[in-house]
C-alpha positions as CSV (number, residue, x, y, z in Angstrom):
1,X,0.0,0.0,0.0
2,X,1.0,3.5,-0.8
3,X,1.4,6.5,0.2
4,X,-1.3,7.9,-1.8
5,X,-3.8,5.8,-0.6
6,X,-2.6,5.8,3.1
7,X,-3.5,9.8,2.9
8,X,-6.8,8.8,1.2
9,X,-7.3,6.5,4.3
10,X,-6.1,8.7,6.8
11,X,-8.5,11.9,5.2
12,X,-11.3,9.7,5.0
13,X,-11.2,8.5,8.7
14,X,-10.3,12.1,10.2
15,X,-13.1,13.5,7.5
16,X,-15.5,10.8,8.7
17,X,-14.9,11.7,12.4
18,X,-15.1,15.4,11.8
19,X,-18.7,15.2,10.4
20,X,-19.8,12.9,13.4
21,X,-20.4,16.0,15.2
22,X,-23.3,16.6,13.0
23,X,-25.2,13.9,15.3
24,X,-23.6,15.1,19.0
25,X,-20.6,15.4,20.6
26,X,-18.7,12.1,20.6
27,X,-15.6,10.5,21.1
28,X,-14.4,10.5,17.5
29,X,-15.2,14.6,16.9
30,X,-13.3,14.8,20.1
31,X,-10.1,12.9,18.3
32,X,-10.2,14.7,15.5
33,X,-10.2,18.2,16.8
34,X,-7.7,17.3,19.0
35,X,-5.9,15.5,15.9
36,X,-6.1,18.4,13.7
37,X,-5.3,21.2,16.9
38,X,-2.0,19.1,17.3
39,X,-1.0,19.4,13.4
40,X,-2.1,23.0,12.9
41,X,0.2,24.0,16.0
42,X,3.4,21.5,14.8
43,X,3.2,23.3,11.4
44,X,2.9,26.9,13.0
45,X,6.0,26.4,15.5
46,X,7.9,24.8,12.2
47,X,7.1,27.4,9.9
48,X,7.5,30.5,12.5
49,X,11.1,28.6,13.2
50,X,12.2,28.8,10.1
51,X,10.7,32.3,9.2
52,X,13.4,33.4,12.4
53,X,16.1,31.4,11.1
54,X,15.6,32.9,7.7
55,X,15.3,36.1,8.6
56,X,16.4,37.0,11.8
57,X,19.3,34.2,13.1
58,X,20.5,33.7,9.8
59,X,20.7,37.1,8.9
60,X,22.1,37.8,12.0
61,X,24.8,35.5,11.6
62,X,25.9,37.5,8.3
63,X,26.6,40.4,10.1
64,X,23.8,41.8,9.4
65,X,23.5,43.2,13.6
66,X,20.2,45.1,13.7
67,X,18.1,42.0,13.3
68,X,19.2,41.2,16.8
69,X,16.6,43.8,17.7
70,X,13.8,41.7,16.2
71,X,15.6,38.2,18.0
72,X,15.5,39.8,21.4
73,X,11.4,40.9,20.7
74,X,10.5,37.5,19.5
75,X,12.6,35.6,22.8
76,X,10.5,38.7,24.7
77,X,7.5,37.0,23.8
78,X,8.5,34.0,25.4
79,X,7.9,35.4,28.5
80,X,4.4,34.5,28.4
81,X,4.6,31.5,29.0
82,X,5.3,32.0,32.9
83,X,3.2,34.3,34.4
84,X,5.9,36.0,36.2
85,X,7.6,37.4,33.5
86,X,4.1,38.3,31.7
87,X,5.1,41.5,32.0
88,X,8.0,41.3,29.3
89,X,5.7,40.1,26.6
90,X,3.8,43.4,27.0
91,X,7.1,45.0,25.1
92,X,7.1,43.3,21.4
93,X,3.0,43.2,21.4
94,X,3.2,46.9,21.7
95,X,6.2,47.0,18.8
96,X,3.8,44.3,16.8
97,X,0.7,46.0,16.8
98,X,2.4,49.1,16.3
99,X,4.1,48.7,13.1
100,X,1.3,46.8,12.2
101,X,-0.9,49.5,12.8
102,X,0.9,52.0,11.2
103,X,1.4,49.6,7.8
104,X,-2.3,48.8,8.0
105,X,-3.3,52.4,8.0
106,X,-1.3,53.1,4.8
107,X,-2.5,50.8,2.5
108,X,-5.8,51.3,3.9
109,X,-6.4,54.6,2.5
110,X,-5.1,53.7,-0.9
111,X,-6.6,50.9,-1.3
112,X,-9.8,50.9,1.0
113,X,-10.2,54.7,0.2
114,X,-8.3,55.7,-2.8
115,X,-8.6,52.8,-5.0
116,X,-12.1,52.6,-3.9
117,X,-12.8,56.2,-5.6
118,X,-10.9,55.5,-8.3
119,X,-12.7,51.9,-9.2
120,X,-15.9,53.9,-9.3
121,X,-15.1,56.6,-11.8
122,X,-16.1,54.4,-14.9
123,X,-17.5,55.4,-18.4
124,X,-20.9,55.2,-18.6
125,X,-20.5,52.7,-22.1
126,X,-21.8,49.4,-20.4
127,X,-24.7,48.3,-18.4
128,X,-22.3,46.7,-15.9
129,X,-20.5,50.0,-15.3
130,X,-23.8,51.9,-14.7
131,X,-24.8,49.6,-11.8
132,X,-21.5,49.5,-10.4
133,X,-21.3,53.8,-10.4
134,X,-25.3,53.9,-9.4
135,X,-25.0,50.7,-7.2
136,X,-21.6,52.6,-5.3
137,X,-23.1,55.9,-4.8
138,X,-26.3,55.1,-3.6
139,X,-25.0,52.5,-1.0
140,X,-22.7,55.3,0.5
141,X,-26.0,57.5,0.8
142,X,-27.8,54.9,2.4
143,X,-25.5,55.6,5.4
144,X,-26.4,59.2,5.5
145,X,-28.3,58.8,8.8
146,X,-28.5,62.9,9.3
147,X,-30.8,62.9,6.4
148,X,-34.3,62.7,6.0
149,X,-35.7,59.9,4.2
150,X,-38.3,62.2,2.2
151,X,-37.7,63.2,-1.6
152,X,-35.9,62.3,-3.7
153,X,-33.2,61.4,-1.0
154,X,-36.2,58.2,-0.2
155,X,-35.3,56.5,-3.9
156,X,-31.7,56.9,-3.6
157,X,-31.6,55.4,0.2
158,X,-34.4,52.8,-0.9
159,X,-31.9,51.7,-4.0
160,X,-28.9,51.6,-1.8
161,X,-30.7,49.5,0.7
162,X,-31.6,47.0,-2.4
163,X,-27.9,47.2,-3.5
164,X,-26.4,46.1,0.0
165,X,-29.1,43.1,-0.1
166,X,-28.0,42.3,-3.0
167,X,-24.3,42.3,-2.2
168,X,-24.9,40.2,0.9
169,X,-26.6,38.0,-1.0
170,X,-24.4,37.5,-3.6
171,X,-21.4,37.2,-0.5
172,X,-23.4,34.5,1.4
173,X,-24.1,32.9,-2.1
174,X,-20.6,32.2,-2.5
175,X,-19.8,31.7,0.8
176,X,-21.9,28.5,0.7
177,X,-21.1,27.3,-2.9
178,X,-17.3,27.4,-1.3
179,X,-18.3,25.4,1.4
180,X,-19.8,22.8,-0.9
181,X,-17.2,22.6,-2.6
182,X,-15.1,21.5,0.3
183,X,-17.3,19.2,1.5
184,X,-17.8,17.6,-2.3
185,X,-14.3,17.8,-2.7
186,X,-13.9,15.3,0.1
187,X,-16.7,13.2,-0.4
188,X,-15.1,12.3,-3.5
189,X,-11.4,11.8,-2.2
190,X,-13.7,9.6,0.2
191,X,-15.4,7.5,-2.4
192,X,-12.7,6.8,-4.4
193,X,-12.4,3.4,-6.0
194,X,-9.5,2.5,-4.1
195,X,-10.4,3.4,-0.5
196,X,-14.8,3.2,-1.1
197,X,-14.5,0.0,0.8
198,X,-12.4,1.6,3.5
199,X,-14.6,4.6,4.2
200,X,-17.8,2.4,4.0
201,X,-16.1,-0.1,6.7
202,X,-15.4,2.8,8.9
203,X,-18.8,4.6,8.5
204,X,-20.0,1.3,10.1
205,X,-17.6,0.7,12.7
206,X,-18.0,4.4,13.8
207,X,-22.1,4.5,13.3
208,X,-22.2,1.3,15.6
209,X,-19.7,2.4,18.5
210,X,-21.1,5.8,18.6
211,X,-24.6,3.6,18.7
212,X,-23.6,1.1,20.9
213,X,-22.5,4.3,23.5
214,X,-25.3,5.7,23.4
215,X,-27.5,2.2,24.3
216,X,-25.3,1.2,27.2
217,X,-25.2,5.3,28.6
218,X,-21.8,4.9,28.3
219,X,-21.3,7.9,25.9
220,X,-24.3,10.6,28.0
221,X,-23.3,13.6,25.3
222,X,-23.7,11.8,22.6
223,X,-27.7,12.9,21.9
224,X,-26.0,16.6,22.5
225,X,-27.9,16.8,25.6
């Protein structure tokens, strides 16, 4: 057996455990968060570990001396991790959020702001542009709350109210057709030729246990009560 179809196996189990949560807490949803908790934090410590050696020890070790400033912040954080030294933690948030907040605002008025202005000003030559210009403008004046809804002001706050509907809408639309996808992306890793008998022999063995549990009152949470 490969080690192709050992993944296949492995997703299909963990995938199979995962939706069990659909029908209550159990055992096997337990695993698997725990399961995929475990990986997703391995990965982060690997990959933050060598973003540091890359960038800060390894730099650091060229010669390159001012990247012991961002060595000394990131062993600062450390500090966390007992609760008497909390206090030394505070020190490389502050820088962190700083830097970050001063990088955020930048690109956020060109590009939240500026390019926002400047993705509106369209020629009038296509239906697509017209409701993009007229969809824009009268969604900002829908949040003109000073305003009296009365004239002509009422059409333009009634459209922008339909626009915003219609953007949700459309968001939640794809927000769901992603999520399909994921799932029917895995049902059919799942039912592949090669594994199908594996994922219907674990169905099985997992439907009964999580039964048998729930008979004997051995598994109490597993009606979600």
């Amino acid at each position: 057996m490969d080690a192709e179809i050992l993944g296949l196996l492995a997703g299909s189990l963990v995938s199979i455990g995962a939706y069990s949560v659909l029908i209550g807490d159990n055992p096997f949803s337990k695993i698997t968060e725990n399961i995929y908790m475990g990986i997703l934090g391995g990965y982060i410590f690997v990959t933050n570990w060598d973003f540091i050696q890359k960038n800060a020890i390894g730099k650091l070790m060229n010669g390159d001396l001012v990247y012991i400033i961002a060595l000394v912040l990131a062993l600062m954080l450390l500090g966390r991790l007992k609760p008497k030294y909390l206090w030394v933690s505070r020190y490389p948030v502050v820088v962190t959020v700083g830097v970050g907040l001063g990088m955020a605002m930048r690109t956020t008025v060109t590009a939240d702001f500026l390019g926002q202005i400047q993705a509106t000003l369209l020629p009038w030559n296509s239906l697509n542009n017209i409701v993009m210009v007229i969809g824009t403008i009268t969604a900002a004046a829908y949040f003109i709350f000073t305003a009296q809804k009365s004239g002509v002001y009422k059409y333009v706050n009634t459209a922008g109210r339909v626009f915003l509907l219609c953007a949700f809408g459309v968001a939640y639309g794809q927000t769901v057709s992603f999520r399909m996808e994921l799932v029917i992306g895995r049902l059919v890793a799942m039912l592949d030729p090669r594994v199908a008998m594996y994922t219907y022999a674990f169905i099985l063995i997992i439907a009964v246990a999580l039964a048998y549990g729930y008979k004997t009152k051995k598994i109490e949470w597993y009606s979600g009560r």
